[in-house]
N, C-alpha and C positions, 0 to 999 in steps of 0.2 A: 440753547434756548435764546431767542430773540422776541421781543416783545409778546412775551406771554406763549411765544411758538416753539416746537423744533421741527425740523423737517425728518422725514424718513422716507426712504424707498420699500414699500410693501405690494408683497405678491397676491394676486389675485384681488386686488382692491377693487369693491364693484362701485358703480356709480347709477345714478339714478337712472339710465337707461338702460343698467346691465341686471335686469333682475331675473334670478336663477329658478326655473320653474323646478327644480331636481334638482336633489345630492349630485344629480352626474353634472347638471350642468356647472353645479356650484363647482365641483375638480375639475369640470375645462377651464372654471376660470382662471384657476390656479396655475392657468401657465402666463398668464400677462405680470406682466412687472409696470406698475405707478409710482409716481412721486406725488405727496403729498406736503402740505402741510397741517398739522393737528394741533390744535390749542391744548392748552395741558386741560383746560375748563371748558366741556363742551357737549351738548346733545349730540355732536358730530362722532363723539366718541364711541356711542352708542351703536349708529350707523354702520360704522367700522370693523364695529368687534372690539375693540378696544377698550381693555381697562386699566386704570391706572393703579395699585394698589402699593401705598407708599412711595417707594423712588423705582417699586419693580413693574414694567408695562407687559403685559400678556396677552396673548394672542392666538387663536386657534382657526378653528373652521378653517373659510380658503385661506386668511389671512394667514400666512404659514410662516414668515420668515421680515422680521424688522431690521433692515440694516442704514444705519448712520454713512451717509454719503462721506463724510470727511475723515470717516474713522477706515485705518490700514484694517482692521477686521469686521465680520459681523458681531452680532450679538443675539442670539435666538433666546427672547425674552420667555419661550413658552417653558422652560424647562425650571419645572415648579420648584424651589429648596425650600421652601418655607411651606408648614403644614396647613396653615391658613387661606394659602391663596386657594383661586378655583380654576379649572380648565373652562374654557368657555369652546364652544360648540355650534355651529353656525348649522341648524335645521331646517327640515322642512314642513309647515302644518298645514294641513288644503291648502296646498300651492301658494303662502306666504313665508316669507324667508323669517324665520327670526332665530335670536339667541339665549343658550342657553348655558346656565353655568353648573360645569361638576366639581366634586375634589379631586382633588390630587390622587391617580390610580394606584400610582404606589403606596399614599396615606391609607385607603381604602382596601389592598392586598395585605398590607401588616394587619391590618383591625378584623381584615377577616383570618387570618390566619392565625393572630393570637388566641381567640375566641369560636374556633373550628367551624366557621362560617354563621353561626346563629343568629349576629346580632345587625350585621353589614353587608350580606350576601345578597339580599335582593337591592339595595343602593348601587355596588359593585354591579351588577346584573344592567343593569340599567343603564350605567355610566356605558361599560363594556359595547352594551348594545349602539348607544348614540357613537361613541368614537367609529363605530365598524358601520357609518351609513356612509362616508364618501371616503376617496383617499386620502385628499387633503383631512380629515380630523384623524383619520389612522397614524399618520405621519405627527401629531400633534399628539399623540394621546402616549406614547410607549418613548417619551426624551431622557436619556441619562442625565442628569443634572450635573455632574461633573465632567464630562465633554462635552456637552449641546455646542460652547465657545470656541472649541477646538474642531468643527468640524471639517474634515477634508476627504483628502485623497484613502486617506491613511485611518484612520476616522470617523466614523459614521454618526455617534451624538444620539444611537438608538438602542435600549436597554432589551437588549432582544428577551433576557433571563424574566424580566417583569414583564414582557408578552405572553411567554412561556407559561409563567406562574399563573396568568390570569385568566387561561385559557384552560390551563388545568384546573383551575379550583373549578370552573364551569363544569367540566365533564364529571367531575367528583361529587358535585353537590345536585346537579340537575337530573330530573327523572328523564328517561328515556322519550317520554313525548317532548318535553321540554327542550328537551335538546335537540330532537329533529326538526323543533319549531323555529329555533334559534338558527340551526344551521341554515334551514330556508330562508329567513329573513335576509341570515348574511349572502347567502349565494345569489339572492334575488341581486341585492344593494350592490354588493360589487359585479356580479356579471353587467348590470346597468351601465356602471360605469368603466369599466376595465376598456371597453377599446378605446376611448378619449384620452385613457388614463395612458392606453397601450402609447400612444402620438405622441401624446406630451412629455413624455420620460423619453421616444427616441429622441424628439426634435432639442430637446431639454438638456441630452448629457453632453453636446458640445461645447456646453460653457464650461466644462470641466479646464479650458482652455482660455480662458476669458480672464475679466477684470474679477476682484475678490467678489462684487455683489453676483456677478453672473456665475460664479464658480458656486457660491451660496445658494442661487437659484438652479443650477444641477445638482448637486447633493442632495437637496430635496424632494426635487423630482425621483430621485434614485431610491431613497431611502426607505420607501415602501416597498419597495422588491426586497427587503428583507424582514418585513414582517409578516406578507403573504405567505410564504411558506408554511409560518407556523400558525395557519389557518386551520381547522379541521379540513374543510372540505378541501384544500389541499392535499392530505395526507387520504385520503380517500380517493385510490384507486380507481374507481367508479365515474369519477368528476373528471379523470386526469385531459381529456379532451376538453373540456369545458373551461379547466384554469389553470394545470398544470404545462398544457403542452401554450395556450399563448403568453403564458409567462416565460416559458425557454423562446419564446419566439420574439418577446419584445428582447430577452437579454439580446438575443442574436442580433437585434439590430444595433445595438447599441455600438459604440464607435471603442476603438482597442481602450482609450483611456480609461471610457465607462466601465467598461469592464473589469477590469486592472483596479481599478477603484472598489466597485464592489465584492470582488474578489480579499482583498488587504480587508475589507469590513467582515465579512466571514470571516477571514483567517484569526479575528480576534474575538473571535466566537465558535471556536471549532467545532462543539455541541451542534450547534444548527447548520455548521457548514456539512459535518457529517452523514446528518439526517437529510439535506438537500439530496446529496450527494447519492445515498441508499433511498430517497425514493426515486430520485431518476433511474438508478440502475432497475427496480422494481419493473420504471413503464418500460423500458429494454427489455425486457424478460416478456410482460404483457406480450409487447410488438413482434417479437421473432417467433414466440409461441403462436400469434396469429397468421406468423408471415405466408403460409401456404392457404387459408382460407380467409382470412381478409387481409392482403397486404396493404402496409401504408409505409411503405418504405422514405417518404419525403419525411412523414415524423419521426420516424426510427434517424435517420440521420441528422436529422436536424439535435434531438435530445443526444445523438455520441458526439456532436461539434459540440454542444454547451460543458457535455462532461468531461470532451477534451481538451479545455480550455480549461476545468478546475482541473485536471490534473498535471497539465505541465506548469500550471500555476504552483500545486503543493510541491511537488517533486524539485522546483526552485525553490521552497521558501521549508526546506528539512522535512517535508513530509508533514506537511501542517495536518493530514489526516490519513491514516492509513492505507496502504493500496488493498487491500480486502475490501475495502467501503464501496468501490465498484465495481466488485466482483456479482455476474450471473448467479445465482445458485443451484439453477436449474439448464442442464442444456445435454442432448442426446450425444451420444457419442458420435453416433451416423453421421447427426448435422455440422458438428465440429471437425471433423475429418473432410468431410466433403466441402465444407469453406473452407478449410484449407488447404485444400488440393486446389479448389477455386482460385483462391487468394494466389498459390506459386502459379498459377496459367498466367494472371490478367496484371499481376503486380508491377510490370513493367511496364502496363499499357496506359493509354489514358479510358478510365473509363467510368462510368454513371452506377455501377452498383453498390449498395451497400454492403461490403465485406467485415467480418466481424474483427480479421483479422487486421486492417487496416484501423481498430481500434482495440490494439491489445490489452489495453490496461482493464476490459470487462473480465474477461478470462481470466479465473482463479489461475494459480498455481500448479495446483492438480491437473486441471484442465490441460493445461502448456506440457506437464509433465506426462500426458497420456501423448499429447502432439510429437514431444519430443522421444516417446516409444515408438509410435506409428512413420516416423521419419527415419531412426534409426534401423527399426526392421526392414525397412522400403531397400534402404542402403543394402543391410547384411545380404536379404534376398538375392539381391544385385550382383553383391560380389562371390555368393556361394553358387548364382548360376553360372559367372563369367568364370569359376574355377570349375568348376561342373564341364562347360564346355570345353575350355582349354584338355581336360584329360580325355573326353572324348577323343578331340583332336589329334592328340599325344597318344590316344592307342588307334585310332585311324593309321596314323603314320607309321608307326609301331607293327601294322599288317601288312602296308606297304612296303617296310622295309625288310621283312620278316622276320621281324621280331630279332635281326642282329644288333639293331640299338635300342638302350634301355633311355626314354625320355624321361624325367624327373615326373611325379605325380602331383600336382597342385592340391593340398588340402583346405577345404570349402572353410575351415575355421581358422581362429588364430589360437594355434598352441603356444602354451607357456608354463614349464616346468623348473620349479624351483625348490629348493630347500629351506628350511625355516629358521635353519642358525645362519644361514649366510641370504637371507629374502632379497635384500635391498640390491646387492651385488649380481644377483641370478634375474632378479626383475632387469637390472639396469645391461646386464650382458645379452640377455633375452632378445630385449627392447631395441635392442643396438644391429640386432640382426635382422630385423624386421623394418625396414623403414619404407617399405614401399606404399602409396595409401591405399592401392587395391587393398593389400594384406591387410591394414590396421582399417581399412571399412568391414571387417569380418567379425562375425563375432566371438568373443572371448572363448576358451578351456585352458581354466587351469587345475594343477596335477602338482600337490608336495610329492618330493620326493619319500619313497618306504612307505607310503600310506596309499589305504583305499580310497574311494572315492571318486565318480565321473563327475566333471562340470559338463551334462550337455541336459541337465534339464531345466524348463525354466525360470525354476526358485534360484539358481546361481549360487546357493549356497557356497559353493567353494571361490567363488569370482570374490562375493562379499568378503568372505575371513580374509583371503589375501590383500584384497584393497585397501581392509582395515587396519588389519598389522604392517599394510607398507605405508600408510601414510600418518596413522595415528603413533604407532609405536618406536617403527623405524626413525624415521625422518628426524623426529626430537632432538636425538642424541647425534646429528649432525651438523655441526658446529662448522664445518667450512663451507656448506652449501646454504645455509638458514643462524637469523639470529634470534634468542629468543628473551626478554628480560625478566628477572624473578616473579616481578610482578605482573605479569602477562602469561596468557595462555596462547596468542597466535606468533606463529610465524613468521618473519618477514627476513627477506632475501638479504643475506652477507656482505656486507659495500665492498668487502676485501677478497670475494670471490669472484676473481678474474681471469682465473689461469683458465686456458684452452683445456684441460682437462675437465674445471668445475664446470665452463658455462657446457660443456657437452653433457658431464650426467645431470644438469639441469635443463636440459632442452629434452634428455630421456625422460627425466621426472615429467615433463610438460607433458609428454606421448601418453604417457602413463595416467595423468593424471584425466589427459581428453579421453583416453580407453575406461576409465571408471565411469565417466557421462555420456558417453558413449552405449557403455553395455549396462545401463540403469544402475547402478550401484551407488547406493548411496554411503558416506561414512563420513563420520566431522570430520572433514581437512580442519587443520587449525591454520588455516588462513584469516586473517581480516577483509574486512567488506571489500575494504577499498581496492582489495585486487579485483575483486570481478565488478569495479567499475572500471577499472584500467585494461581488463578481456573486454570487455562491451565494447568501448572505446574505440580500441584497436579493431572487432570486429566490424562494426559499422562505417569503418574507413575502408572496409571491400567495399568494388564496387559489385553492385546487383544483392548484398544482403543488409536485411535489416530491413525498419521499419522507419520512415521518418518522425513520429511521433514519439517512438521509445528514444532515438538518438539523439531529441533535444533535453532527454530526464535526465540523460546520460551527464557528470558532474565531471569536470577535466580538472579540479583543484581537491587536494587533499584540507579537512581542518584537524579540527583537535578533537571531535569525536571520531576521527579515524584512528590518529595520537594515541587517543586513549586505549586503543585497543593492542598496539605492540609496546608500549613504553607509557603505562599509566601516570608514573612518576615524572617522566620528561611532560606530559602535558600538563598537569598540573603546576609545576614552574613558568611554563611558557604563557598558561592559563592565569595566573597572578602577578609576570611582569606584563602584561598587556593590560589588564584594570587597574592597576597601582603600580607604576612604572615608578622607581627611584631613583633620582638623579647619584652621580657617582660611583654606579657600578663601571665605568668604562667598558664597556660593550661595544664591538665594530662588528658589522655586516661578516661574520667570518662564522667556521664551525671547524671545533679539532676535534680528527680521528686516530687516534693513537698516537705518533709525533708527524702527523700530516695536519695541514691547515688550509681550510679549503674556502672559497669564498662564495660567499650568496648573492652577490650581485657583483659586477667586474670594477674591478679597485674596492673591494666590499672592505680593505682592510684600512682602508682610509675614510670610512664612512661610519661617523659615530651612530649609538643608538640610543635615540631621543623621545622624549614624550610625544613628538608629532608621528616619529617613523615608526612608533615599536608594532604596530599592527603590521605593516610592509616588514618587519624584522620576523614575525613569530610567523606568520604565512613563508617568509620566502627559508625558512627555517624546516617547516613542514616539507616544503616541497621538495628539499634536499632530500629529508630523509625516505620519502616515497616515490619521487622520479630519476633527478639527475643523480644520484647517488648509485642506484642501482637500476642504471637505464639499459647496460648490456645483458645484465643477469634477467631481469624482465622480459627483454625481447630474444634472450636462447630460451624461456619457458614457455612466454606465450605462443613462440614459432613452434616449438612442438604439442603445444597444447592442439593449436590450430591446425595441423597435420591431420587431425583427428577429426574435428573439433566444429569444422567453418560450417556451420547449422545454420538453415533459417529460422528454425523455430527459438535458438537461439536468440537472433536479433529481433525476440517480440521481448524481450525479459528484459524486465526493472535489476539492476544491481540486485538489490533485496531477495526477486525471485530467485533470481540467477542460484545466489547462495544458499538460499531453501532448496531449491531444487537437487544441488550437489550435499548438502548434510542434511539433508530430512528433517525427522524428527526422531525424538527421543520416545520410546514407546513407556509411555507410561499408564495405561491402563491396559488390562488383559480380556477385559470382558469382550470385547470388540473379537476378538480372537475366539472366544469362546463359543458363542454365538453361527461363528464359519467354522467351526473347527469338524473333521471329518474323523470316523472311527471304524478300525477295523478289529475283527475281534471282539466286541462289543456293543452293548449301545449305549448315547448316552445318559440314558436311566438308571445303569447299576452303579451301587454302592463305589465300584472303584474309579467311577469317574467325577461322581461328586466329591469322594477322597481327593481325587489330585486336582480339582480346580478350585477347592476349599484353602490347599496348602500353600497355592501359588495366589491366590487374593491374598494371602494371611503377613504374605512376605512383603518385607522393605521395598521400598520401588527397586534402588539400586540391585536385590537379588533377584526382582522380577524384571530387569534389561540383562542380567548376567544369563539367568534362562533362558531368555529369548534369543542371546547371540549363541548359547550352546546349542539353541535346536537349530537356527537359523545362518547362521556365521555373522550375523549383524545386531546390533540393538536399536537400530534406528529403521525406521519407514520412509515413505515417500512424501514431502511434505502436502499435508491435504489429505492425503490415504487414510481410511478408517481401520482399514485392518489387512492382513493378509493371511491364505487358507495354509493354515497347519493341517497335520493327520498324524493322528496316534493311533497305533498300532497296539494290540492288546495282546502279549502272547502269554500261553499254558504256563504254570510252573510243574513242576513235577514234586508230587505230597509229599514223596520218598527222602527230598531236599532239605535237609535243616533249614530255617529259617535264617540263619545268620551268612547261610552260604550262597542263598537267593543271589543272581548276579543285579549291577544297577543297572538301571535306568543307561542306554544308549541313543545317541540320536544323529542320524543318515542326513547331513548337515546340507546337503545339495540334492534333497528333495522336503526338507523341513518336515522330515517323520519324526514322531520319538516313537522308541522302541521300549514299552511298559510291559514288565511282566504285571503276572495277575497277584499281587501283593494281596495277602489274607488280610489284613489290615490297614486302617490310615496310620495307626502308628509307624509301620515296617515302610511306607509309601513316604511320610514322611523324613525318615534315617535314611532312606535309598536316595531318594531322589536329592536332600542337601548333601546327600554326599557327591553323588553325579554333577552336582552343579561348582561345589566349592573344589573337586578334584580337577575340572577342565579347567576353570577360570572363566569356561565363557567361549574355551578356544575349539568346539568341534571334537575333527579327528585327530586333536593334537595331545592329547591328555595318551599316557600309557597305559 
């Protein structure tokens, strides 16, 4: 303050030849930046917008933003903390400008909210209404009080949850007319102004780059892009051309910073970043649904660039919101097959259409998972014709030579016969003999030794038990190929398995394991995440597969929620010298393995570990134990994984999918089942079928997946999958039969039948069948 003055630079400051006929034109003006000077005592004050109230200055309407020239920060005076001050409101009444003052919205939300709206609600109503006539007062009306000073990059200074609240108490308390009346007003006011508003937030976010007041002056321009969303007429599908799609259209222009910027403001509000997020996908859904009778393929792309910009955004920053959030929900099967057949023609080319698959992150999981059936069958077809023909061939020749040479006969499928006390050994000799990729493109039969059972229908039942007991049961108890710690349930590779023997039946496990993704079989591998973000990796460094959008998701550094998942105990150590590091420990850049001592960076044994480094210590720590440690044993697994394996549809998948995909889910409800389930010998009206699907709702979850793996050789589905078609078979008993001699319940594991006699009772249905189930274990044809 200097004789009775101080100076400040304010936005949108009008002067007597700027007068605003419109709210709209009052928010163009909101993009000029004055300097002023203001007497602290003054009718000027007035003029301004400006009040002084105590030592705090407030400011609203265009006036948006008061910054001190000689101060390193701003100071956004509007961000009310005390209950007594007022918002003031720069309006419009027959086309003269004047000012008006409210309370504090957040004072006016508690009061209505203590009091179930009775006493404050038309106040509030009112307020709500005046802030929602231009941008500039939107921007004024929704400030955090505890950030407003803090505003940045990182930052936004806008209370998006007391937007939220105040919108909903409106829809809560308002009658139906009222609300439609409301909504027009608002749709009028800002349809009004949004393309002025659209100009000045592009031209506006390059001071994001600038001096602190110009960076102050883009923040603000910015920061109403995060309260429109949670507009109604936003969230109304109906409107979405009118404010949805040029609100994706102003983001688009905005420049990487801008964006980046508003993006980190989401990410500290995930709730609305969310909801952004699922209504875009929504108008996605609208646009391809229309795409054969009214296409708009410019919006349709234009809205998957803005949502794939939030998602390589989250997928950096831990998945700030789920990959479901932009999932389709709705999509044919025809049309997904046939863009993707599209998508492998033109994916190398340069070209203009909008392909779905060139934005995979809409595509559920299921969806990829039906992609990755329809690519695998295309293959198996392929290779059962090219053996198909070869034997023709082979007996062609075979006449020609008359039949004095026997040529071998090519079998169209890949057999594999094993036994169940030695599985792992028969799998991996099997395995060993087969390496050609024609062969392993073929599809699966498998055959236990001394038992019934064909694998060529295509429930796979016999494929599934074997996949499950070779990798769930087997594998565990093999301590030279895998390590596992007490406190941990996944797997990870042996740093001391090196020998030319191990990394071979570990490049067979690889074969083995791309023939379970291969021929749909799902079953928990107990692997951790972080491998099939080190399979992605590796695959996306072919050339000609993959997607470039998924391979930026793609994470080439392990942390400690990966840690966490093979050696819980080891992360939580690393996790507490890195917050509260103590000096004294003598710790050097090294790691010992048995009486080996290995170093984490070269001369790492000469390099203490300090309060500045212990972050560079607990990373380059990590990264032993999940690359350089086990980089040979990784690359004999993943070479034969990829033997199998090298899939396009593959290089659409997030890490995340990737590992749904390969362990499914866990089947926890049966009624899904119930519902598809087919019956022969019966219908399902009689008595003994509501007997057995009374007894199996009745049961523990755990013995309703032990069921499901007896009838099916699995307990797990397809991740996304609602259900899959069982059929129970109903056969005679014979009267003549004691009751106690009735035989149980059987079930044809590789076509997911069960075999019910006709039990006279649910009691007997009940004895039979937990006997049936606790007698296998779960394990099929393997029970005696």
């Amino acid at each position: 303050a200097e004789n009775n003055t101080e100076r400040f630079i304010i936005l949108g400051e009008m002067t007597d030849e700027q007068q605003p006929s419109s709210t709209g034109a009052l928010a163009a003006h909101h993009q000029s930046l004055s300097v002023i000077d203001i007497p602290q005592e003054s009718d000027k004050n007035q003029r301004y917008g400006l009040s002084f109230n105590g030592s705090c200055l407030v400011t609203g309407g265009s006036h948006a933003v008061i910054f001190r020239p000689d101060d390193k920060r701003y100071i956004d005076y509007r961000s009310l903390r005390h209950s007594n001050l007022r918002m003031p409101l720069c309006l419009t009444d027959g086309g003269k400008h004047k000012l008006q003052f409210y309370e504090n919205i957040s004072v006016l939300l508690s009061a209505v909210e203590r009091n179930n709206g009775t006493d404050h609600f038309g106040h509030l109503l009112s307020v709500i209404q005046g802030a929602l006539q231009s941008t500039a007062c939107m921007n004024g009306s929704f400030l955090h009080g505890n950030e407003c000073d803090k505003t940045g990059e990182t930052v936004s200074g806008v209370d998006l949850d007391m937007a939220r609240r105040a919108f909903q108490i409106l829809e809560q308390n308002l009658s139906e007319q009222q609300w439609k009346t409301l909504v027009e007003k608002m749709t009028s006011s800002l349809k009004s102004s949004f393309g002025q508003f659209c100009e000045g937030v592009h031209t506006g976010s390059h001071g994001l780059n600038g001096s602190p007041a110009q960076r102050a002056v883009a923040c603000e321009k910015l920061r109403v892009l995060l309260v429109l969303p949670e507009l109604p007429p936003f969230k109304n599908t109906e409107h979405f051309r009118r404010f949805l799609l040029p609100f994706v259209e102003t983001f688009m222009k905005l420049n990487d910073r801008a964006k980046q910027a508003l993006c980190h403001w989401w990410k500290n509000n995930p709730k609305s970043f969310q909801g952004l997020v699922e209504l875009l996908a929504q108008m996605v859904q609208i646009l391809v649904d229309q795409i054969r009778t009214v296409p708009d393929k410019a919006a349709l792309k234009t809205i998957l660039q803005m949502m794939a910009i939030f998602y390589q955004f989250s997928t950096s920053n831990d998945d700030v919101i789920p990959c479901c959030s932009y999932y389709m929900n709705n999509m044919t099967l025809e049309y997904l097959i046939n863009g993707f057949l599209a998508w492998l023609v033109v994916k190398q080319l340069p070209h203009n259409e909008v392909l779905l698959c060139d934005y995979p992150f809409i595509l559920g999981g299921f969806p990829k998972y039906l992609l990755l059936l329809q690519e695998a069958s295309m293959l198996q077809m392929q290779a059962k014709g090219s053996a198909i023909e070869a034997n023709q061939q082979n007996f062609f020749m075979q006449m020609v030579n008359g039949f004095n040479f026997q040529f071998p006969r090519e079998s169209p499928f890949l057999r594999i016969k094993v036994n169940r006390e030695t599985l792992l050994d028969d799998a991996l000799s099997e395995t060993e003999c087969i390496l050609m990729e024609q062969d392993l493109r073929k599809r699966i039969e498998v055959t236990f030794v001394g038992e019934e059972g064909l694998d060529w229908d295509a429930h796979g039942g016999l494929r599934k038990e074997f996949f499950s007991l070779l990798f769930v049961d087997q594998l565990k108890t093999k301590d030279e190929l895998f390590s596992k710690e007490s406190d941990s349930s996944a797997l990870w590779f042996n740093a001391e398995a090196t020998s030319d023997d191990t990394l071979q039946k570990l490049f067979l496990l690889g074969v083995l394991f791309g023939l379970a993704v291969y021929n749909s079989v799902v079953v928990e591998f107990p692997f951790p995440t972080y491998l099939y973000h080190k399979l992605l990796k590796r695959l996306h460094g072919t050339e000609g597969v993959g997607c470039p959008m998924v391979k930026k998701s793609i994470h080439s550094e392990a942390g400690l929620e990966d840690l966490k998942e093979v050696d819980e105990e080891l992360a939580r150590h690393l996790l507490s010298l890195k917050d509260d590091f103590q000096d004294g420990l003598y710790l050097t850049f090294t790691i010992s393995r048995g009486n080996t001592t290995h170093d984490l960076l070269p001369g790492g044994d000469d390099i203490d570990v300090t309060d500045e480094n212990v972050e560079g210590y607990v990373k380059a720590y990590i990264d032993f134990i999940f690359n350089s440690s086990v980089e040979r044993q990784f690359d004999a697994f993943s070479s034969g994984f990829f033997r199998v394996c090298e899939s396009q549809v593959m290089g659409l998948l997030h890490p995340k999918e990737l590992k749904g995909m390969l362990i499914g889910q866990p089947v926890t409800d049966l009624h899904p089942f119930e519902k598809v389930a087919v019956y022969a010998g019966v219908t399902k009206d009689e008595p003994l079928i509501g007997w057995f699907w009374s007894f199996l709702h009745d049961l523990p979850q755990e013995k309703q997946r032990t069921f499901f793996k007896f009838l099916t050789g699995s307990d797990r589905i397809p991740i996304g999958a609602i259900a899959t078609q069982i059929q129970i078979h109903v056969a005679p008993v014979d009267p003549k039969v004691p009751l106690s001699h009735l035989p149980l319940p059987t079930a044809v594991t590789c076509m997911s039948i069960l075999m019910l006699p006709n039990y006279p009772s649910q009691e007997l249905l009940d004895e039979k069948l937990s006997k049936a189930i606790d007698y296998t274990g779960g394990q099929g044809f393997g029970f005696q």
